[in-house]
C-alpha positions in Angstrom: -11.5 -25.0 18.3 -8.9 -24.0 15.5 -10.1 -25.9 12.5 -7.7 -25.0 9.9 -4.6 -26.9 8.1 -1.2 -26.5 10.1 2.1 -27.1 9.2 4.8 -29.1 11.3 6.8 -26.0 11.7 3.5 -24.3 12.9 2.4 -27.0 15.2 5.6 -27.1 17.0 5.3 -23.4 17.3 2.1 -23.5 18.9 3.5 -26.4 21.0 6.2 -24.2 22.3 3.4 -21.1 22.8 1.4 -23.0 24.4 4.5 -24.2 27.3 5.0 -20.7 27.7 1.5 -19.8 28.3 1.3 -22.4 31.2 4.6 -21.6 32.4 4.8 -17.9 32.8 2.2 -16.0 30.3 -0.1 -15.1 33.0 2.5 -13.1 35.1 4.8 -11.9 32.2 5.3 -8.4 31.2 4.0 -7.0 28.2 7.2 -6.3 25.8 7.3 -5.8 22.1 6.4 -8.5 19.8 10.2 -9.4 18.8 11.3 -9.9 22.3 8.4 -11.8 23.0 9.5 -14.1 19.8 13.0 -14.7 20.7 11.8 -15.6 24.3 9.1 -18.2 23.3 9.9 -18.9 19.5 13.8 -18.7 19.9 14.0 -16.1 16.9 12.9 -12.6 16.8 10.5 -12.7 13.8 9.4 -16.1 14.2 6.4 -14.3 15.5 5.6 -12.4 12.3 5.0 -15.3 10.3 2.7 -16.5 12.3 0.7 -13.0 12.8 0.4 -13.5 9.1 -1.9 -16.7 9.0 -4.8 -17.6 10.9 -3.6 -19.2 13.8 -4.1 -15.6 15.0 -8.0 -14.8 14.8 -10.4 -13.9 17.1 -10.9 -16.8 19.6 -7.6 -18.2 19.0 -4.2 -16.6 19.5 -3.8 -13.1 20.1 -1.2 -10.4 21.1 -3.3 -10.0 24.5 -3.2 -13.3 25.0 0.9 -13.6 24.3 1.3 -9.9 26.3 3.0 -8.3 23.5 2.5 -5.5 21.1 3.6 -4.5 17.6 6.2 -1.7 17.6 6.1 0.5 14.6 9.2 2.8 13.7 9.0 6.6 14.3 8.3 9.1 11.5 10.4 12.1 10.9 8.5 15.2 10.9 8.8 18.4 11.9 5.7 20.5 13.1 5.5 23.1 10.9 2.4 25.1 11.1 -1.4 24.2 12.5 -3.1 22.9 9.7 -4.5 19.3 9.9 -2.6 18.0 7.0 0.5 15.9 7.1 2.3 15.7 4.1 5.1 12.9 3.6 8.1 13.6 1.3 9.7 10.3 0.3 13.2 11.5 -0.2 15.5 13.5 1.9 16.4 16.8 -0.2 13.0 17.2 -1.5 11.7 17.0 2.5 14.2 20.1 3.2 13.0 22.2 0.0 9.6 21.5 1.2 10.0 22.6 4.4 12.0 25.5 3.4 9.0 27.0 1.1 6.9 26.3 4.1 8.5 27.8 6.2 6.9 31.1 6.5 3.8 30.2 5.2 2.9 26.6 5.5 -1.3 26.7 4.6 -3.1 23.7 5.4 0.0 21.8 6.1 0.6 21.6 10.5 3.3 18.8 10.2 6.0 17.9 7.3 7.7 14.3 7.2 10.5 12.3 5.5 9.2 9.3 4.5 12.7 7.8 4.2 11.7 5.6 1.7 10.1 2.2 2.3 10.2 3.0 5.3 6.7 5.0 5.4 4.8 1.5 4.8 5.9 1.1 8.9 5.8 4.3 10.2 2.5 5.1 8.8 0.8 3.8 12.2 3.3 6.8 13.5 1.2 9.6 11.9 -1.8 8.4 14.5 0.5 9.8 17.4 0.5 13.4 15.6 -2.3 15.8 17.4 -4.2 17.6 14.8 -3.8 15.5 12.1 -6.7 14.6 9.8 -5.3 13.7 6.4 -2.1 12.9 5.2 -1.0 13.7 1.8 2.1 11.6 0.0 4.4 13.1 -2.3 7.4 10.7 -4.1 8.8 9.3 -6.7 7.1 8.9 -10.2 8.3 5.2 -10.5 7.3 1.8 -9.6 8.5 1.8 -5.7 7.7 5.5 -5.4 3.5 4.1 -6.2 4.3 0.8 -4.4 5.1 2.6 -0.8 2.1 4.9 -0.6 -0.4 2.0 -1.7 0.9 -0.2 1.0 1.0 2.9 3.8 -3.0 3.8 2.3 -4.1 0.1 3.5 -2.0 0.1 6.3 -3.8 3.3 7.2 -7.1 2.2 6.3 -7.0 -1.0 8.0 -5.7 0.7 11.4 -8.1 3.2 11.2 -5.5 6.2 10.6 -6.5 9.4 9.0 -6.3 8.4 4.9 -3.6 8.4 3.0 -3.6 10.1 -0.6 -1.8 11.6 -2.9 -0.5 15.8 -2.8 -2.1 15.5 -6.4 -0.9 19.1 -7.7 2.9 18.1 -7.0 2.5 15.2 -8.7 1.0 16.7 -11.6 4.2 19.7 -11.6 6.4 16.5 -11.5 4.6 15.8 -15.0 5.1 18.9 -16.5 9.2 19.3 -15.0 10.4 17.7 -18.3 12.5 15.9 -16.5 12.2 11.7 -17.9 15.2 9.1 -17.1 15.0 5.7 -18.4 16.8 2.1 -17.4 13.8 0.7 -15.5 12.2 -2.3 -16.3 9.0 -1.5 -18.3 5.7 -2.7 -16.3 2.9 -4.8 -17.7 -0.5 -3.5 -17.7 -1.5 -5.7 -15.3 1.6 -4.4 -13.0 0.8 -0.7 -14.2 -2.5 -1.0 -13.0 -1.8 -2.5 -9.6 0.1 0.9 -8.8 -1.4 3.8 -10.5 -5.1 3.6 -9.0 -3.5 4.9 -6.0 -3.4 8.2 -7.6 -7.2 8.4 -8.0 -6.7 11.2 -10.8 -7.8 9.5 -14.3 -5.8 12.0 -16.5 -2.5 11.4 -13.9 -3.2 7.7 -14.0 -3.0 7.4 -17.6 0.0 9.7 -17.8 1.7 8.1 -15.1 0.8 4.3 -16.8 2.3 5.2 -20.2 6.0 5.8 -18.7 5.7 2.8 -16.4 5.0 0.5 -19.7 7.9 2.4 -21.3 10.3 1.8 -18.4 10.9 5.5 -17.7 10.8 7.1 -14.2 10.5 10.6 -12.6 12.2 11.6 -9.7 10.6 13.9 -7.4 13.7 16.4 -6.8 12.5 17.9 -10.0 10.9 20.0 -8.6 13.2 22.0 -7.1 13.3 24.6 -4.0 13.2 26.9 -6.8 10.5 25.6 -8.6 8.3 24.9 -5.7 8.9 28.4 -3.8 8.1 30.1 -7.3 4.6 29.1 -7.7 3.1 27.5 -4.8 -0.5 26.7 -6.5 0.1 23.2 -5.3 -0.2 23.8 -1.5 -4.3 25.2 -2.4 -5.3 21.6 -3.0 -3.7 19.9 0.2 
């Protein structure tokens, strides 16, 4: 019995649900979870909302039940060697410079993605469908959304069971040292600084990163140049 608070948008959901259950669920086919909600819910991410709250628990409503799955976009990534790490670039030039250096001599690293951005918090579930993988190391941004996206993709990964996301610490820390510093973000309160830095598990690079969060100053990651990253390649040791 589903003893929890519902709303009037919620119980007319479930009242539609449940018509379509009685009508057709049994001998439906199983279709991706939009589709399903624009057939019973009459928009396509009705159904998200609802995966969200509680009304979808065990013993109550379920994608089994409703034959549907969540789809998850696909990650770019080239395979690049045999080594069980995955490392994700966030941004597009970076991800060729990377795979460049790699090229001939790519360590511990067997595949190389772009992260595309926000993107990654999706596509995460996609590094699950790589063979070999067993860890995947993040690279991005020195800046608020560049912290945000891995944190979300590490719980997504976590959650789903996925090899562990975490961070390619020794590019990171050559990001540091680039000199490279450009202001115009909004400065972070502690509270918001410390949301997004323990992510980075490194005390020294949490504390470094912190102080130009709280000053509103960012660094991007194409500091470190194909150059720069071909002419001393210490940071591929540590993946």
């Amino acid at each position: 019995m589903l003893r929890t608070r519902l709303t009037l948008g919620q119980v007319e959901q479930l009242r539609l649900i449940n018509n379509w259950l009685r009508d057709r669920g049994r001998d439906a086919d199983v279709v991706p979870l939009r589709e399903r909600s624009l057939e019973v819910l009459g928009h396509e991410k009705a159904l998200d909302g609802l995966l969200a709250t509680n009304v979808f628990a065990p013993d109550r409503l379920s994608l089994t039940l409703l034959r549907t799955f969540r789809t998850h976009p696909p990650l770019p990534v080239v395979r690049i060697g045999d080594g069980p790490v995955l490392l994700v670039v966030e941004n597009d030039d970076t991800f060729h410079s990377v795979c460049t250096v790699l090229a001939t001599d790519p360590g511990a690293v067997g595949h190389v993605a772009w992260g595309a951005g926000g993107a990654f918090e999706a596509s995460v579930r996609s590094a699950g469908d790589l063979p070999g993988v067993e860890r995947v190391r993040y690279f991005g941004d020195l800046d608020a959304s560049g912290l945000r996206i891995p944190r979300n993709a590490a719980e997504t990964a976590a959650r789903e069971r996925l090899p562990p996301v975490t961070p390619a610490l020794d590019l990171y820390r050559a990001l540091l040292v680039s000199g490279i510093r450009q202001g115009g973000q909004s400065p972070l309160a502690p509270e918001q600084t410390d949301a997004l830095i323990g992510w980075l598990e490194d005390a020294t690079l949490m504390l470094d990163v912190a102080g130009l969060l709280r000053c509103g100053v960012r660094v991007p990651q194409e500091a470190l140049t194909l150059t720069s990253l071909a002419s001393d390649r210490y940071w591929l040791d540590a993946l």
